[in-house]
C-alpha positions as CSV (number, residue, x, y, z in Angstrom):
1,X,6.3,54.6,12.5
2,X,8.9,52.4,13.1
3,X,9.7,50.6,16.4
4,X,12.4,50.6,19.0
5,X,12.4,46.9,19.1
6,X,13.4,46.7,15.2
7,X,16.6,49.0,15.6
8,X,18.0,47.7,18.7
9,X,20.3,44.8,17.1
10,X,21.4,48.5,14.7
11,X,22.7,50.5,18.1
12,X,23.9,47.0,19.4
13,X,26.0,46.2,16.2
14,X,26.8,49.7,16.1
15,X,28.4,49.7,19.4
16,X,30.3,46.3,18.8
17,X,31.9,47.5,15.6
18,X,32.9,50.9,17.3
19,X,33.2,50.5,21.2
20,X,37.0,49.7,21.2
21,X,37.9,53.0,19.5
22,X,36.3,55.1,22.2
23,X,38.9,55.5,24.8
24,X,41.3,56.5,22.1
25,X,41.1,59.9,21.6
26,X,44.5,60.5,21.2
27,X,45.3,57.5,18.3
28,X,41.7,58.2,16.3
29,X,41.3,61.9,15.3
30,X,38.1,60.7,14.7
31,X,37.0,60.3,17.7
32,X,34.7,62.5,19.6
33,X,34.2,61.9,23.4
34,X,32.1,65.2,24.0
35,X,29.4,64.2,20.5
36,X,25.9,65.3,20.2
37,X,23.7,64.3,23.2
38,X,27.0,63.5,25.2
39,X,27.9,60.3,23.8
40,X,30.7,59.3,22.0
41,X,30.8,59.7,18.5
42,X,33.3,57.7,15.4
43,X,33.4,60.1,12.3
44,X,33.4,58.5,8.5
45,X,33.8,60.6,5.8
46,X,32.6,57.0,3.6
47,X,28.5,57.4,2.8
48,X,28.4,54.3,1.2
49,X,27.0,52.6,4.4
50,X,23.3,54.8,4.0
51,X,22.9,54.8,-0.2
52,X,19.0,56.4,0.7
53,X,20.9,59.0,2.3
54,X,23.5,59.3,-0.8
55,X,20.5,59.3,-3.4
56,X,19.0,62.3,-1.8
57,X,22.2,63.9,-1.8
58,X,22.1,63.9,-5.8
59,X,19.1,65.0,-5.8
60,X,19.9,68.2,-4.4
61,X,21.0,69.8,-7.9
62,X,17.5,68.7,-9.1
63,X,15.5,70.8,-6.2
64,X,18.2,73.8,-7.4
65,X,17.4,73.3,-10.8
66,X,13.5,73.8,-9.9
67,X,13.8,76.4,-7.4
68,X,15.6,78.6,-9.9
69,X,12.7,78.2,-12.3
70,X,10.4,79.1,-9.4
71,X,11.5,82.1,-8.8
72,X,11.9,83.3,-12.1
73,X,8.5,82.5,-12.9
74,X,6.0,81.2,-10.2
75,X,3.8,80.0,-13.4
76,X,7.1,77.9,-13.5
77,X,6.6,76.2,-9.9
78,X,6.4,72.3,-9.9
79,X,4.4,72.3,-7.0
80,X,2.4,74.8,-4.8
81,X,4.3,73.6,-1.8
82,X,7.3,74.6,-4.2
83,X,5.6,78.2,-4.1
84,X,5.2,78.3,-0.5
85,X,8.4,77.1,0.3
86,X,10.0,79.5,-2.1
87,X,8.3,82.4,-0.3
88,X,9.2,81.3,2.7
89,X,12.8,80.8,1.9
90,X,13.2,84.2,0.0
91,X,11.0,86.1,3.1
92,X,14.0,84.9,5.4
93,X,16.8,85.6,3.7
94,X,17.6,88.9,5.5
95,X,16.6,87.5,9.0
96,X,18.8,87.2,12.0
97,X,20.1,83.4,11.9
98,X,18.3,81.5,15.0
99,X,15.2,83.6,13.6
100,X,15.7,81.8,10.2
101,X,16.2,78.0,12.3
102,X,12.9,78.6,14.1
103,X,10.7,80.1,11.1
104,X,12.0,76.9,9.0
105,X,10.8,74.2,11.6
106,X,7.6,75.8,12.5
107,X,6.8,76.8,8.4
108,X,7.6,73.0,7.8
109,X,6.0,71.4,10.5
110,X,2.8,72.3,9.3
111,X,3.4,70.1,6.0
112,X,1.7,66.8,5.5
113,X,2.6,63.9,7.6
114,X,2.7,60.7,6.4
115,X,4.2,57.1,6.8
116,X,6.5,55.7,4.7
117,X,4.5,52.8,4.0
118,X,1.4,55.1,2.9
119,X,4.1,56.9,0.8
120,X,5.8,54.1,-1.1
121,X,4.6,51.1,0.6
122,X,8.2,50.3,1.8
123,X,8.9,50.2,5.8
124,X,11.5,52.6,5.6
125,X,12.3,55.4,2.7
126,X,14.1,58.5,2.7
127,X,12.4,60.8,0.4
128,X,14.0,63.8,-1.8
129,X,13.1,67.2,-1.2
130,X,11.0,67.1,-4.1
131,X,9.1,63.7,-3.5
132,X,8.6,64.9,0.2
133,X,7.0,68.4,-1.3
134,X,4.7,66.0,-2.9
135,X,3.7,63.2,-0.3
136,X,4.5,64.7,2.6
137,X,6.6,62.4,4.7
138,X,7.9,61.4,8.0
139,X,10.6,62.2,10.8
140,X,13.8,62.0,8.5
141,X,11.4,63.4,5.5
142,X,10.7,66.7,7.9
143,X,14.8,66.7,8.9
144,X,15.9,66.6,5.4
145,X,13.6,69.4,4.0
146,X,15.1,72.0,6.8
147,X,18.3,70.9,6.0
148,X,18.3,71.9,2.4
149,X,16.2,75.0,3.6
150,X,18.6,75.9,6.0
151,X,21.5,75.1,3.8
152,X,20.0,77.8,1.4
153,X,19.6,80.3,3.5
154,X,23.6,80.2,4.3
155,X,24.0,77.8,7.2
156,X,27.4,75.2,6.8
157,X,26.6,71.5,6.2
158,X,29.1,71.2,8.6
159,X,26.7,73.2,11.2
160,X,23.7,70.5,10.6
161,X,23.3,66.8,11.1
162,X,20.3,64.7,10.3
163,X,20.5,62.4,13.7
164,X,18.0,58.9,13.8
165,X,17.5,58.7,17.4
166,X,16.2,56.3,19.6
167,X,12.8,58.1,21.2
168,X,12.6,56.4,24.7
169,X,9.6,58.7,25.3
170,X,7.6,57.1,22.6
171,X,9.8,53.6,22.3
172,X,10.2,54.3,18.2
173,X,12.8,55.5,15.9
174,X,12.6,59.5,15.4
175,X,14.7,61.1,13.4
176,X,15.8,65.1,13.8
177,X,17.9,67.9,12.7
178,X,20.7,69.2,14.8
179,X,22.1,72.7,13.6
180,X,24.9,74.5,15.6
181,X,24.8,78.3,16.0
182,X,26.1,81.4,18.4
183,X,27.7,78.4,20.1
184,X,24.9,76.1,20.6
185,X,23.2,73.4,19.1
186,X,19.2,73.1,18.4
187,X,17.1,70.6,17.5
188,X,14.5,70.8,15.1
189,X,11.9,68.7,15.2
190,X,8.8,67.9,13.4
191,X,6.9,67.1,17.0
192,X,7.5,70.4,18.3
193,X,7.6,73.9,17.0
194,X,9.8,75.2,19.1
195,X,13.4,75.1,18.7
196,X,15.1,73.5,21.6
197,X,18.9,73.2,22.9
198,X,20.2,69.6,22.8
199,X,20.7,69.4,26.7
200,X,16.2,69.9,26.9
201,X,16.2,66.7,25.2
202,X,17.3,63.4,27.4
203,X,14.9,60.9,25.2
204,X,16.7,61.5,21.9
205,X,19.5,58.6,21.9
206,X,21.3,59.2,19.2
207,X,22.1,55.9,16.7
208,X,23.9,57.7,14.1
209,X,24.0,60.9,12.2
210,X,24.8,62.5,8.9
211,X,26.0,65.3,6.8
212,X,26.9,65.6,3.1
213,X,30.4,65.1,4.4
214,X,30.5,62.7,7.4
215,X,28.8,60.2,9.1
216,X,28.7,59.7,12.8
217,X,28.0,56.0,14.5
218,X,26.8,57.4,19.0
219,X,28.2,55.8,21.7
220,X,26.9,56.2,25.4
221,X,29.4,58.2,27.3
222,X,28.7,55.8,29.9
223,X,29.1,52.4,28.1
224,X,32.5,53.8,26.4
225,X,33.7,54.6,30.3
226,X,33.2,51.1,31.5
227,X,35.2,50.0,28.7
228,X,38.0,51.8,28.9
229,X,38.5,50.9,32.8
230,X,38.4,47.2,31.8
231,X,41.3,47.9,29.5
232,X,40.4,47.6,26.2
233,X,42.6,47.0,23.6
234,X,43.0,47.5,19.9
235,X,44.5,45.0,17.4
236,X,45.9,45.8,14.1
């Protein structure tokens, strides 16, 4: 598990490099003054900032490829937890939407959990869908797998983000998965079962978040406020 302490000079860089775009809503498009957790989010559709992130991407077409062959022969699975998940996925496939975000979390939060340093003995490793079926994983292991879960079972890419938060409950790095629906945004998370509403959860600071099409960098609301009343301006 990875500390607050080694990701503070991330939020702090990432709050240098993005601050003085806040108050400009009207100039930057990309520019979000009401983002998740009510901070301030710059969007990027560039991905070549998190290449762990871009290599799981690819790898999508290879969980496809498998899960095809799973259900057209279980003999076929690569993995029992390719079996269950495969049930799991095809049992839900008629379900009412928030039914299917809630059966995902709680189905996967019962998988292995593991660090990445028991994993691959690296401090920090986002794992495919298919490696994470194997090992088991951590927080952004657990947010990937019920994105591509969620993703099959119809919900937009552009209705989820994987967001790596700063937990000031736990003073770590914990990473979740954010999937708007009816209106709302949840949070799925590999600590809790339940699915709950972004505003029931203060201690998630968010440092960045992704998609298959954007990245976000998170801004305090508060922070980007006090900035713009001391009259920030932007050069060229």
């Amino acid at each position: 598990m990875r500390s607050f302490s080694r990701f503070s000079c991330l939020s702090i860089v990432t709050l240098s490099a993005t601050l003085s775009l806040a108050p400009m809503k009207s100039a930057y498009a990309d520019v979000n003054v009401d983002g998740l957790f009510g901070t301030v989010e710059i969007a990027s559709d560039n991905l070549s900032a998190l290449p762990q992130w871009k290599r799981v991407i690819e790898s999508f077409e290879e969980v496809a490829i498998e899960a095809k062959k799973c259900d057209l022969k279980i003999e076929d699975c690569y993995s029992q937890q390719m079996t269950l998940w495969r049930a799991k996925i095809n049992e839900l496939r008629t379900s009412d939407k928030r039914v299917q975000i809630q059966q995902i979390n709680r189905f996967l939060n019962s998988w292995r959990k593991r660090t990445d340093t028991e994993n691959y003995a690296v401090s920090d490793y986002w794992a495919t869908p298919l490696e994470f079926m194997e090992n088991g994983g951590d927080s952004e292991d657990f947010a990937i797998m019920k994105y591509i879960s969620l993703k099959e079972l119809g919900v937009p890419p552009s209705d989820m983000r994987i967001v790596v938060t700063n937990d000031v409950l736990r003073n770590n790095v914990h990473t979740v998965l954010s999937v708007k629906t009816g209106g709302k945004i949840y949070i799925l998370d590999d600590l809790n079962d339940s699915i709950l509403s972004e505003s029931f959860t203060p201690y998630y600071l968010p440092l960045y978040s992704v998609n298959e099409q954007n990245r976000w960098a998170h801004i305090p609301k508060a922070v980007s406020v006090e900035q713009a009343s001391q009259g920030t301006t932007q050069n060229d």
